[in-house]
N, C-alpha and C positions, 0 to 999 in steps of 0.2 A: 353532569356536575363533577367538576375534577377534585379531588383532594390529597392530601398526603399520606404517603403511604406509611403502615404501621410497621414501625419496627420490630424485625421477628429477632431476638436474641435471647438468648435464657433465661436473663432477668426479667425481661417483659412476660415472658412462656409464665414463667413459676408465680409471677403477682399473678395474672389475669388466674392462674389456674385454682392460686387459695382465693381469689375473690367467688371461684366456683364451688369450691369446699364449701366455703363462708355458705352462700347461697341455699346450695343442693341441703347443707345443715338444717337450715330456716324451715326449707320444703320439707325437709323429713319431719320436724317437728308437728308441721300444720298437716300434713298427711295421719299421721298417727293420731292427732287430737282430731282428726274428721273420721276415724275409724274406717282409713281405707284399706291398710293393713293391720293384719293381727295385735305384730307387735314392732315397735321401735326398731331394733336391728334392722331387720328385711327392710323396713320401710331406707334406714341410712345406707345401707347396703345396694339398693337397688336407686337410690337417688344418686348417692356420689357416682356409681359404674355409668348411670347414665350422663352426667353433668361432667365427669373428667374425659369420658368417652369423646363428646359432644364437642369439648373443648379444643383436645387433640386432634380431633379431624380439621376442626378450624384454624389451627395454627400451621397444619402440613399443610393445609390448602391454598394456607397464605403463604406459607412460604415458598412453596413451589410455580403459584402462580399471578402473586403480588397484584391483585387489581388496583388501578387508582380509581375508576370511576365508585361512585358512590352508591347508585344503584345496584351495579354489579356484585358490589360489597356485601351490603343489605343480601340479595339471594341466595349470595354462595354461604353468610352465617345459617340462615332459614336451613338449606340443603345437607349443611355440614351437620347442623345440631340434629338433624331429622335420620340423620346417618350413623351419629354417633348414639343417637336415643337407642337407636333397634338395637347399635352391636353393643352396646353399654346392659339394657336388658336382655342379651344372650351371657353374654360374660354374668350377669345376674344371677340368673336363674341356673345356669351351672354351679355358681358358689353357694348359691343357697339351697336349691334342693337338687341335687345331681343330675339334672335330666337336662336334655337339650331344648333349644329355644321353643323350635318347633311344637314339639309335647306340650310347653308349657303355655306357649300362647293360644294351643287351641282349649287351653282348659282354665286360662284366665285371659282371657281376648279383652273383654272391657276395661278389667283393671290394665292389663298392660297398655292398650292403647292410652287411658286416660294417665298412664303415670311416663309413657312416653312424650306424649302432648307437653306437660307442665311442665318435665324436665327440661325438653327442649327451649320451652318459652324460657324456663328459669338459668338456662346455660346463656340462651340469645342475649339474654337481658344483664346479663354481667359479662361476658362478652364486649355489647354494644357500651355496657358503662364505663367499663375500662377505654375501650376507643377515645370515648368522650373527653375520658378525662386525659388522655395520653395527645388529646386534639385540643383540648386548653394550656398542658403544659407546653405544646411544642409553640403553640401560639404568643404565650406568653415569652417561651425562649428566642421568638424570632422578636418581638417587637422589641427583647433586651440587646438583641443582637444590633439590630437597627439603631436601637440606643446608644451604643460603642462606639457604633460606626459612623453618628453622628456627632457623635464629642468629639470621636477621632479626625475628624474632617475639620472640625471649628477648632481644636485644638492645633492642625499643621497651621491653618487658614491665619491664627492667633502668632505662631511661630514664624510661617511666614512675614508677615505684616513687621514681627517684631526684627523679621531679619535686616529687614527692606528701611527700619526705623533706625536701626542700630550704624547700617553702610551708610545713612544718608546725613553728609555734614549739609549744613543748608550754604551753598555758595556765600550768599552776602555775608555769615560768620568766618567762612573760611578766607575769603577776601579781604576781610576787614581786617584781620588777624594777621596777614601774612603782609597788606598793608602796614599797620601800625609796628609790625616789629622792622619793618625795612624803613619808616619812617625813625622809629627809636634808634635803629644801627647808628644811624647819620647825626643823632643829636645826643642820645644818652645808650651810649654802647653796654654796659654795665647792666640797665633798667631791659634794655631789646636784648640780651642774651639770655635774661630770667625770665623773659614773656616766650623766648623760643622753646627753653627748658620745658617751660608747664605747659605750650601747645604741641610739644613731642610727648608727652606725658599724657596729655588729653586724648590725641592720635591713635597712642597706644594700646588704650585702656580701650578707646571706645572698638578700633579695631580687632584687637584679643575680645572683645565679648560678643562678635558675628561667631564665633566657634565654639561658643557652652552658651549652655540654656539655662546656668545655673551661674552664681557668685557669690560675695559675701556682704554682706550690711558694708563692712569696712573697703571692700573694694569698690565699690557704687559712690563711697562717699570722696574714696580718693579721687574718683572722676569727676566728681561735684566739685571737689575744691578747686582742682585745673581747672576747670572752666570758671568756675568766679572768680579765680585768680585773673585770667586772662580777659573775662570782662572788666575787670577792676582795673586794668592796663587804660585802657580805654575808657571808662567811666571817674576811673579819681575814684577824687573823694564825694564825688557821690552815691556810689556804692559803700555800703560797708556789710558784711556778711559772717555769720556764725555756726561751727557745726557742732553740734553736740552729741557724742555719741557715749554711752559707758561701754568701760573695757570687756566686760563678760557678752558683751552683742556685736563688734568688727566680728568676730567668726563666725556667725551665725548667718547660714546659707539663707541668701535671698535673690528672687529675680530680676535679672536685669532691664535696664533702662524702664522702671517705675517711678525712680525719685526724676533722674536729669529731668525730663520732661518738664516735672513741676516745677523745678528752677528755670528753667529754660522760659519760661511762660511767666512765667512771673519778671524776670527781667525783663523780658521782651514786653512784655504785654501790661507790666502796671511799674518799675521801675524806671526804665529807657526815657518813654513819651512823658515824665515827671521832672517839671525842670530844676528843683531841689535832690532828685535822686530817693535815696529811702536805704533798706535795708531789708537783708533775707536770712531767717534764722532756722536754721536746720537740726531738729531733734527725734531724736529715736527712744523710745521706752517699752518698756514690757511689763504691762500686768496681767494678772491669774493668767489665761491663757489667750491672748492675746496680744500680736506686735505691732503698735502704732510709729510712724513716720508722722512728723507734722513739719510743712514747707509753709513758714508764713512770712509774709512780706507788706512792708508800709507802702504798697505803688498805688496808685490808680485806682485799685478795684474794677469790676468790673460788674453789669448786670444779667449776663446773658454768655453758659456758660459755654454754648459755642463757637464763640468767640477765640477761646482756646486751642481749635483743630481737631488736626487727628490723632495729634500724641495724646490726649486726655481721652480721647473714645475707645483710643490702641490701649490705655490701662482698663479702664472699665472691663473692654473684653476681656482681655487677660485675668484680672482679677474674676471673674464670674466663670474662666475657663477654669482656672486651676482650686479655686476654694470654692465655688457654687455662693451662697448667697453668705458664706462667712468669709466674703473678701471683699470689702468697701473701699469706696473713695470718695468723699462727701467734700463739701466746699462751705466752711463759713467767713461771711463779716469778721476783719478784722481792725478791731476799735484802735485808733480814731480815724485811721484808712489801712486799707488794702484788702489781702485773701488769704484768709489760713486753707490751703490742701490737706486733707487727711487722710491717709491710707492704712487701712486697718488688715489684717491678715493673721488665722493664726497660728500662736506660737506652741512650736513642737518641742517639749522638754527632750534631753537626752537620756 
């Protein structure tokens, strides 16, 4: 069974080693209340030499030899701790009664064995717990990782799509457009030079925003109005259209092609097929911390919001890309026909 290898660095050394202090501490307490030693000292004394001892061999072991298997792992702790017990109680028993190991364990053989044993489990065991827990946190740092990596994907994927939305005039608007003003040239020269003005204006605006990901409420809307200007060429007076914006909100950074779409659809889609025409009224507001957009219109209505495309699923994504669930776009009835658009996102004080 393959795993990840532990990071041997200093900081890692030094926690694992006070989670051994900590430990070897515990043990020395529960030693001295079971009267295995005289007195407390000896007992902390000959715990930490063996549990730091224990420690250290395990971390040269690993460093030098870095297993990934798991099993291998597991042994080489057992062998280290079993290694560091003995030279941990030799360093011991020098500090505490001057004699060498030797001497000392032929004339405490049980107790040293028995307080080599514990320590060793009680080094293995904070050791093995640090692993654990350094094998959840890496765990958890890959699934966030993962997590990045997957906004980061649906975020270009969102980008993309937006780029591909933004290049793409749909022929029959562009047709129609460049139709009606060479049809105007011939009959109302005056009327067909102001419909060219604001479809080189529309051109502009929508081409300049293939190259920022970013714009401003007031620049969205000056591309709004080119365009319903120039549908208005074409429809009369049966369009008629309103934008409402306050001044303190044109400079206030918003992403692009969120609203056109809604207009865009709404003309098309419940204005146009209306043999009366209707109206589309465009307003922007901000309260407490939040900035609403509302695109409503007297067309058609409609019951079935797919009906709309892919420019309305292109916002959704987007909006759930860049604000997670505090970026909306909801759709209601509006009395006594049509679709109020709502776009809700929010608003970041300066």
């Amino acid at each position: 069974m393959e795993s990840r290898i532990l990071e041997v660095t200093p900081r890692v050394f030094l926690i694992c080693l006070y989670y051994t202090v900590v430990a070897c501490a515990i043990f020395a307490i529960f030693e001295t209340d079971m009267e295995f030693y005289e007195d407390f000292p000896t007992t902390l004394l000959f715990a930490q030499c063996i549990g730091c001892s224990a420690t250290i061999f395990f971390f040269t072991a690993h460093y030098f030899f870095r297993p990934k298997n798991q099993f291998v792992q597991m042994i080489m702790v057992v062998m280290c701790m079993i290694i560091g017990a003995v030279f941990g109680s030799f360093i011991g028993s020098l500090i505490a009664y001057k004699e060498s190991f030797l001497n000392y364990f032929i004339e405490q053989k049980d107790l040293i064995l028995h307080n080599i044993f514990y320590s060793a489990a009680i080094g293995s065991l904070a050791v093995y717990l640090y692993i654990f827990h350094q094998r959840i946190f890496t765990t958890e740092a890959i699934i966030k990782e993962e997590k990045i990596k997957r906004l980061s994907i649906e975020k270009k994927v969102a980008e993309t799509n937006l780029k591909m939305l933004q290049a793409q005039i749909e022929p029959h608007f562009l047709f129609n457009t460049l139709s009606n003003i060479l049809s105007l040239l011939d009959t109302d020269v005056k009327k067909g030079k102001l419909m060219m003005s604001d479809f080189i204006e529309y051109l502009r605006a929508s081409l300049s925003k293939t190259r920022s990901e970013t714009t401003t409420i007031g620049q969205e809307m000056a591309t709004v109005r080119s365009y319903l200007n120039i549908i208005k060429y074409r429809m009369g007076d049966r369009l008629d259209f309103s934008i409402n914006i306050p001044e303190n909100l044109k400079a206030y950074s918003f992403p692009p092609m969120l609203i056109q779409p809604l207009v865009e659809n709404a003309v098309r889609h419940g204005l146009e097929p209306k043999i009366p025409g209707g109206d589309v009224a465009i307003a922007v507001f901000q309260k407490d911390d939040t900035l609403t957009v509302e695109v409503v219109d007297s067309g058609l209505g409609f019951d079935d919001n797919s009906k709309w495309g892919l420019g309305i699923s292109n916002i959704k994504e987007r909006l759930i890309s860049m604000y997670g669930d505090k970026g909306k776009l909801v759709f209601q009835d509006n009395e006594p026909s049509g679709i109020k658009a709502i776009i809700e996102i929010p608003y970041e004080r300066d």
